[in-house]
GUTITOR-45950 format. One record per residue (C-alpha): residue in one letter; x, y negated, z. Coordinates in steps of 0.25 Angstrom, whole numbers, plus 5000, padded with zeros to 4 digits. Layout:
BEGIN
aXYZ...
// end
This chain:
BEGIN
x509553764740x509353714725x508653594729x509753554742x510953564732x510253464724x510053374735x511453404738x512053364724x511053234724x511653194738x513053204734x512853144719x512253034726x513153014740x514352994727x513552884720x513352814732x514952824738x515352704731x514852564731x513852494722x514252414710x513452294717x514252224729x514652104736x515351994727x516652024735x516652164734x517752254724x517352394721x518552494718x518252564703x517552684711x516552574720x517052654732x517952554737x517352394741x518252284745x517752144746x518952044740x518551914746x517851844758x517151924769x515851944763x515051984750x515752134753x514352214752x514252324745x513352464741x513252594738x513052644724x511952724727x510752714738x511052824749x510352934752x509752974765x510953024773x512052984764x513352894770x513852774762x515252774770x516452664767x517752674773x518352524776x519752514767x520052374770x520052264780x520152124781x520552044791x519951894796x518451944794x517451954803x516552084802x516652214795x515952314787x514252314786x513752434779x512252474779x511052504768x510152434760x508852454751x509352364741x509852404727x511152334726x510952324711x509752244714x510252134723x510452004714x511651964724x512452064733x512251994748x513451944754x513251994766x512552114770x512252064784x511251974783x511151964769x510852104763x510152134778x509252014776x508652074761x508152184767x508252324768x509652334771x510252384785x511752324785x512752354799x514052274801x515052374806x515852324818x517152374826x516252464837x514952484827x514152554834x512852634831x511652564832x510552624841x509152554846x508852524860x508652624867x509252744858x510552814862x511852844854x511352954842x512353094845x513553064835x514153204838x515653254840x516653164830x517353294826x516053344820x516153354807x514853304801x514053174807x512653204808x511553054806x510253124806x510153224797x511353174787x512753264790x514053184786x515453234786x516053144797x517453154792x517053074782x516452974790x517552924799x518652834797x520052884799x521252774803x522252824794x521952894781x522552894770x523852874779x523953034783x523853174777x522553234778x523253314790x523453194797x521953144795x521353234805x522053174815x521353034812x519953104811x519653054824x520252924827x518852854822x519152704818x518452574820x517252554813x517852434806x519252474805x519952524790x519452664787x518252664794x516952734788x515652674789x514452734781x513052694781x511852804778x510352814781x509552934788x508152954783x507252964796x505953044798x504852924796x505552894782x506452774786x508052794788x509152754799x510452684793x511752764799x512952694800x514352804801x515652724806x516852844806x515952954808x515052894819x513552864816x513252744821x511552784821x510452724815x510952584812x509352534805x508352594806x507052634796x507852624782x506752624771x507152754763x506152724752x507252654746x508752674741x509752634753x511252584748x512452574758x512952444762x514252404763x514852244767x516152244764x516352134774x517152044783x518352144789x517952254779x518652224766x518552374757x517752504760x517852624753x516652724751x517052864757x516052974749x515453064759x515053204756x514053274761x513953414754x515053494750x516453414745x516553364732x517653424724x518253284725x518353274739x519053444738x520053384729x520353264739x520453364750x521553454742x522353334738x522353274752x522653424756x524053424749x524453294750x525353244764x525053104765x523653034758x524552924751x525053034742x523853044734x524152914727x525353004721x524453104716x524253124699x522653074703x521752964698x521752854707x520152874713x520453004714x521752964723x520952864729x519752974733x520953074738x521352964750x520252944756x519353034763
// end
């Protein structure tokens, strides 16, 4: 038991280090003061951007989209690569082809009816109920709520939420949730999972190299102009995330938490989910 709650502990200390972008990025990226937040301030390209930390086996990367921008074509890549972003001389511009073609980087574009990605010859994976509360990708158990996209928050009560719980958005559209993570398999290797709103699209590459640190990739591209970085916890809730809960408890309306006596991030952390 000793031995699990370290695990535990490890997991969690490492899922917070990683829920924020890297300080290395794209030349047209600006990273908010707390590297959740990346919008690209010019052109269509040099968006990409990293995780903090490498990922361990199992754990989500998510982004929510904030922003859009019209007269692009394209949208949204996410995926993973084995390369150190401190180490690259120059941040690609692209991740499709240019961080592909270096090797060791598996990179999706995500598409308004993305759907999962299965060899020939091998049928849809189960997905289960959407009402269910967990989704299950091999062996990894993620809170769905987190996962999926709702059309209006930030505009209703908490009381009002649930009734957009269901009402799944595009993958593209604003307030989407797309999040990357890799499953170790038996003979060593490791399937990339792509999540869009809940759904697991299924093994999107195949036979990842585990011997080495795998960091999210996110392009900032095209359509997309700003993503945000939503935490997800697997263990018990932090005590940042039961204070949330109270606040948005007592509150009628989201908006009325930029009245509150609270530091900004803190506000900031309060109206989103």
């Amino acid at each position: 038991r000793g031995q699990l709650k370290i695990a535990v502990s490890a997991m969690a200390s490492r899922c917070r280090l990683a829920a924020r972008f890297h300080r290395v990025h794209g030349t047209n990226v600006r990273l908010d003061a707390s590297r959740t937040r990346a919008t690209r301030v010019e052109s269509f390209a040099n968006g990409l951007c990293f995780s903090q930390e490498p990922l361990a086996p199992g754990q989500i990367f998510l982004v929510e989209i904030e922003e859009k921008e019209l007269g692009w074509c394209g949208h949204l890549r996410v995926g993973l690569t084995a390369h150190d972003p401190q180490s690259l001389e120059v941040v690609p511009e692209y991740s499709l082809p240019d961080l592909v073609n270096m090797g060791d980087t598996w990179v999706f574009a995500i598409t308004r009816s993305h759907n999962r990605v299965t060899e020939d010859g091998e049928g849809a994976r189960a997905q289960g109920s959407p009402w269910e509360p967990f989704l299950l990708i091999e062996r990894v158990r993620i809170p769905r709520d987190t996962l999926v996209g709702r059309s209006k928050p930030g505009r209703y009560s908490h009381i009002l939420d649930d009734l957009f719980k269901m009402n799944v958005l595009p993958a593209t559209a604003r307030r989407s949730r797309i999040g990357v993570l890799y499953a170790p398999q038996p003979d060593g290797t490791a399937d990339m999972h792509i999540v869009i709103n809940g759904e697991d699209m299924g093994p999107s590459a195949r036979h990842l190299p585990t011997t080495r640190p795998l960091y999210a990739v996110v392009d900032v591209f095209a359509s997309t102009k700003s993503v945000r970085v939503i935490p997800v916890e697997y263990g018990f809730p932090s005590l940042q995330t039961l204070c949330r809960l109270v606040i948005q408890k007592h509150i009628v309306h989201r908006l009325a938490i930029d009245g509150l006596d609270l530091p900004p991030p803190l506000k900031s952390f309060c109206k989103h989910e």
